[in-house]
C-alpha positions in Angstrom: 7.9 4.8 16.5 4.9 3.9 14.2 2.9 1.6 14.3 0.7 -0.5 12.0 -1.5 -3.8 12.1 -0.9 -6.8 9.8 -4.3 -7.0 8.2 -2.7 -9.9 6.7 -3.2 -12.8 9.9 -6.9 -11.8 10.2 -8.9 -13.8 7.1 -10.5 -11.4 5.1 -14.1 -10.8 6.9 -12.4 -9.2 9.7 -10.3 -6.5 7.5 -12.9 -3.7 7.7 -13.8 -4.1 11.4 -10.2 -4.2 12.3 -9.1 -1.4 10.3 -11.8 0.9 11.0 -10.8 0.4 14.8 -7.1 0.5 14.0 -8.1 4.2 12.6 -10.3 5.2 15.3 -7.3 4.4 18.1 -5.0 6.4 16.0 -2.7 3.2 14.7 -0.5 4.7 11.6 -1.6 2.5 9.0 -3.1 -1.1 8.2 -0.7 -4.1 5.8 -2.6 -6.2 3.2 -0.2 -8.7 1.7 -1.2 -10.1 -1.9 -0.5 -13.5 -4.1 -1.9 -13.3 -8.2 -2.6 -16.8 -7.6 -1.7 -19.5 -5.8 -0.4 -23.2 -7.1 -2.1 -26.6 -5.9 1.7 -27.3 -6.0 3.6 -25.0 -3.9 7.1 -25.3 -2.5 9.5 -23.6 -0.4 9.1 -20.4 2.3 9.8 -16.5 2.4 11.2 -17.7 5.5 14.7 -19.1 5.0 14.7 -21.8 8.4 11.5 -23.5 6.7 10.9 -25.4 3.7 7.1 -25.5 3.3 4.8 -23.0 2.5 3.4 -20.6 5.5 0.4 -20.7 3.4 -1.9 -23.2 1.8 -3.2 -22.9 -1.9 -7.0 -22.2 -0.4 -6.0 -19.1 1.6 -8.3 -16.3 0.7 -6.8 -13.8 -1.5 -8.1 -10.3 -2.4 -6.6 -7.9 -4.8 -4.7 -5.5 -2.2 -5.6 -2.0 -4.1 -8.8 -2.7 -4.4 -9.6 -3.2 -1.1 -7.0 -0.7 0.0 -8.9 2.1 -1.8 -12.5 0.8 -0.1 -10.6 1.5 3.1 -9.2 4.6 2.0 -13.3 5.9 1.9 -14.0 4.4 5.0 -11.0 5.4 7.5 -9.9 8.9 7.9 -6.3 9.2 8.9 -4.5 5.9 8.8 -2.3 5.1 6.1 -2.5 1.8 3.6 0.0 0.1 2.5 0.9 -3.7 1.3 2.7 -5.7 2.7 4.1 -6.8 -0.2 2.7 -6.5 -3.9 4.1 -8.5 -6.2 4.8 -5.8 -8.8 7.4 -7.8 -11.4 3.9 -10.5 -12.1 2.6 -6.8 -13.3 2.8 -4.3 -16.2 3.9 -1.0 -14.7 1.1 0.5 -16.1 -1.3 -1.5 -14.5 0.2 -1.3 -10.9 1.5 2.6 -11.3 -2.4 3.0 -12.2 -3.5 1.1 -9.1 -1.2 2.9 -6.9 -1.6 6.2 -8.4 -5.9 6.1 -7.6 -5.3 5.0 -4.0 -3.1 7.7 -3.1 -5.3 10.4 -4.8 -8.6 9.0 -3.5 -6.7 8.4 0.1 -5.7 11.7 0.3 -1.9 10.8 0.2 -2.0 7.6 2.3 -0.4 5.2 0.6 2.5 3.0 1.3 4.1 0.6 -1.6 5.8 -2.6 -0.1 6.5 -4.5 -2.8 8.8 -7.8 -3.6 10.0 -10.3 -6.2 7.8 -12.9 -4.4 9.3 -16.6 -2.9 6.6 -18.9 -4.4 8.3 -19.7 -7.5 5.4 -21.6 -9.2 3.3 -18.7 -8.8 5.8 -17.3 -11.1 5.1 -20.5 -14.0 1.5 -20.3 -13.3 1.4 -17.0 -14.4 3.6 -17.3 -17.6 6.4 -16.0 -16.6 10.0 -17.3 -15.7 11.1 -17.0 -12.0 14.2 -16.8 -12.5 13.6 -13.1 -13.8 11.9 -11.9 -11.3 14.2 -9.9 -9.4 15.4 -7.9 -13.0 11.4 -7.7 -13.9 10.6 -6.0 -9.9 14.0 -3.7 -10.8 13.0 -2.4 -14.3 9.1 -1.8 -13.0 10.2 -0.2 -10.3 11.9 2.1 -12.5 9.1 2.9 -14.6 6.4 3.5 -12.1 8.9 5.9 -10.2 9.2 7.4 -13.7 5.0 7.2 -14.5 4.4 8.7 -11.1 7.3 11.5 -11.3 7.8 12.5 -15.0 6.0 14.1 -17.4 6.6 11.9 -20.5 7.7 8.9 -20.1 9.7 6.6 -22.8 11.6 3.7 -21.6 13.1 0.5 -23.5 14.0 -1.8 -21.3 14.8 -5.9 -21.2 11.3 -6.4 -19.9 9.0 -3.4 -20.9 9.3 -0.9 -24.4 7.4 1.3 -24.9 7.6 5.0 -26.9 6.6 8.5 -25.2 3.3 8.2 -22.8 1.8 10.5 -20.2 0.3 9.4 -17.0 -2.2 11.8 -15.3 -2.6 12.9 -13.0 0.3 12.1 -10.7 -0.1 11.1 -6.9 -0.9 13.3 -3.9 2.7 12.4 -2.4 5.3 13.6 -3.6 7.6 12.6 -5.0 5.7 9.6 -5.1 4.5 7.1 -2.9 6.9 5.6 -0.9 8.7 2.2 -2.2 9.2 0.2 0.7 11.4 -3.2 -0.5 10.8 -6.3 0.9 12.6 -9.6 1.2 15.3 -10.6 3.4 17.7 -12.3 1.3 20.8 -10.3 0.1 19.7 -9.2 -3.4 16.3 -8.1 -1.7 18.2 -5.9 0.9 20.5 -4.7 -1.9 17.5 -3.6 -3.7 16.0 -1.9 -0.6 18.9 0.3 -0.5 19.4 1.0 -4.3 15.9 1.7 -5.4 14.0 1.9 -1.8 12.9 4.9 0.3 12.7 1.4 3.1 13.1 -1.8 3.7 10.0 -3.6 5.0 10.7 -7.3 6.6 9.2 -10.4 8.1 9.0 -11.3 11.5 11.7 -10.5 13.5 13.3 -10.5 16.8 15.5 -8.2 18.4 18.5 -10.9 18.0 17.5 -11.7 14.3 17.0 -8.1 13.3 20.6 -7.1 13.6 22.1 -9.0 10.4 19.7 -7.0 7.8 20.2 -3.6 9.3 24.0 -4.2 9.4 23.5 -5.3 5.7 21.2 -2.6 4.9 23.3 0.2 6.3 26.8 -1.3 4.2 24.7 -1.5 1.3 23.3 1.9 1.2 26.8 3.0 2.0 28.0 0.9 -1.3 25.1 2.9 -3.3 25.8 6.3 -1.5 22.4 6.5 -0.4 23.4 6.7 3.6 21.8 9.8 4.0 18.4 10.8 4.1 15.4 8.8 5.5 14.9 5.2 4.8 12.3 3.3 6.3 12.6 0.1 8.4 10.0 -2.1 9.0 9.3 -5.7 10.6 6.6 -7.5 12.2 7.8 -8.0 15.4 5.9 -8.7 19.2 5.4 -5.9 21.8 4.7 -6.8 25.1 5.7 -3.2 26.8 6.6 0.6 25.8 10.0 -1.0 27.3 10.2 -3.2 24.2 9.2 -0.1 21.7 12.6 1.3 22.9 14.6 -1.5 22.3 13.6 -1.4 18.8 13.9 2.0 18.2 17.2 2.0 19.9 17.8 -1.2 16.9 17.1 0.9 13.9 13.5 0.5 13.4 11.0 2.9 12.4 8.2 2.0 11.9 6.8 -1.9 13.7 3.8 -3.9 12.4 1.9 -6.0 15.3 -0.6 -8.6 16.0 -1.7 -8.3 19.0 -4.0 -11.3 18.9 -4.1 -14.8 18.7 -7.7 -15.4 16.8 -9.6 -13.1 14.3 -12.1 -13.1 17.0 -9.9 -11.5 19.3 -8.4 -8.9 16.9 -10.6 -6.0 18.1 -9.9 -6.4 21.8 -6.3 -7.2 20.8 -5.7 -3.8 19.3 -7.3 -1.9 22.1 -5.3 -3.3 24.6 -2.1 -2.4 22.6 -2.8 0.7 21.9 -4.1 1.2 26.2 -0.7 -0.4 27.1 1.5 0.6 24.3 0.9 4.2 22.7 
């Protein structure tokens, strides 16, 4: 089992501290999550029992690569990942760019979770139409997996057309970073197991785990992608190296945590999971 810390419930001012710590007790990597923008008017939930916003509009946002690649110079071993980008609000070129410096600059550490997003006027604000989303996250995927792997690219899709381009150089990993697909509805698992080398979720229990893994394992099986590694990954609470079995034994591969309940405690929180847990 791997294990990673949601940078994401920390605000912003503990990031460094927390990831620098992460590295040092040998956690596997560190989740940013990322909005372009976010809507005085917001509406609705990535979670589908809720119908308000987890977040309000004032939450402090930072551009996840960015930060990602200060962290990369400042950790060691720990990989970086976000937790997830909202690449379909982006040209391809822009995010394969992003992507492309952090891994090369990390050494090979990155990890792309990316989504079609849930906050719909997000979508608006930024000119575009949400009901496209999911078709815009499909095409870019394409073409950054094509930027990162090829050697010329052309592509003339319903979204993005463009004539032959190079892209150097490519990333450390290869083939490429991996594409980790989030969401949890069933064209967001379906796209995990079509285009995704994993499926990264929200918070989950042992209980509510089962229905996407089931999904996701008849899906890949529809795609004839059941073989080879895929990734699953959910938030989830770890109380005991009793509980890391359990989720193991449910699929998972890889669990982000929070081991605290304030920002102040995030330091502490980590070292006592990693004393009890690792």
């Amino acid at each position: 089992m791997k294990f990673g810390v949601a940078l994401g419930r920390l605000y912003p001012q503990h990031y460094d501290e927390v990831a620098l710590e992460a590295d040092r007790l040998d956690f596997e990597s560190v989740w940013i999550p990322e909005h372009l923008v976010l809507p005085v008017d917001m509406g609705g939930s990535p979670f589908a029992e809720e119908d308000h916003p987890p977040v309000p509009p004032s939450s402090p946002v930072l551009e996840p690569f960015s930060y990602l690649s200060y962290l990369a110079g400042r950790t060691s071993q720990i990989r970086l990942g976000t937790h997830v980008y909202l690449l379909g609000l982006r040209h391809p070129f822009v995010a394969a760019r992003a992507v492309q410096t952090l891994d090369i600059i990390s050494g090979g550490r990155t990890e792309v979770g990316v989504g079609a997003g849930w906050l719909r006027s997000e979508w608006t604000a930024a000119g575009f139409d949400p009901r496209t989303r999911g078709r815009r996250l499909d095409e870019a995927i394409e073409v950054c997996r094509r930027l990162w792997t090829d050697e010329v690219v052309e592509h003339h899709g319903e979204f993005y057309d463009f004539e032959a381009v190079l892209f150097e150089p490519k990333p450390v990993q290869k083939p490429h970073p991996p594409i980790l697909v989030g969401g949890e509805s069933d064209p967001a698992l379906r796209r995990a197991a079509r285009l995704g080398d994993g499926w990264v979720g929200m918070k989950h229990t042992l209980e509510s785990v089962k229905e996407p893994i089931e999904k996701l394992r008849r899906f890949r099986a529809d795609y004839d992608r059941s073989e080879g590694p895929f990734e699953m990954i959910v938030l989830a609470r770890i109380d005991s190296p009793d509980d890391v079995k359990r989720w193991e034994d449910a699929g998972i591969t890889r669990l982000i945590v929070t081991p605290w309940r304030t920002g102040d405690e995030a330091l502490d929180g980590i070292r006592h999971f990693a004393d009890e847990i690792f």
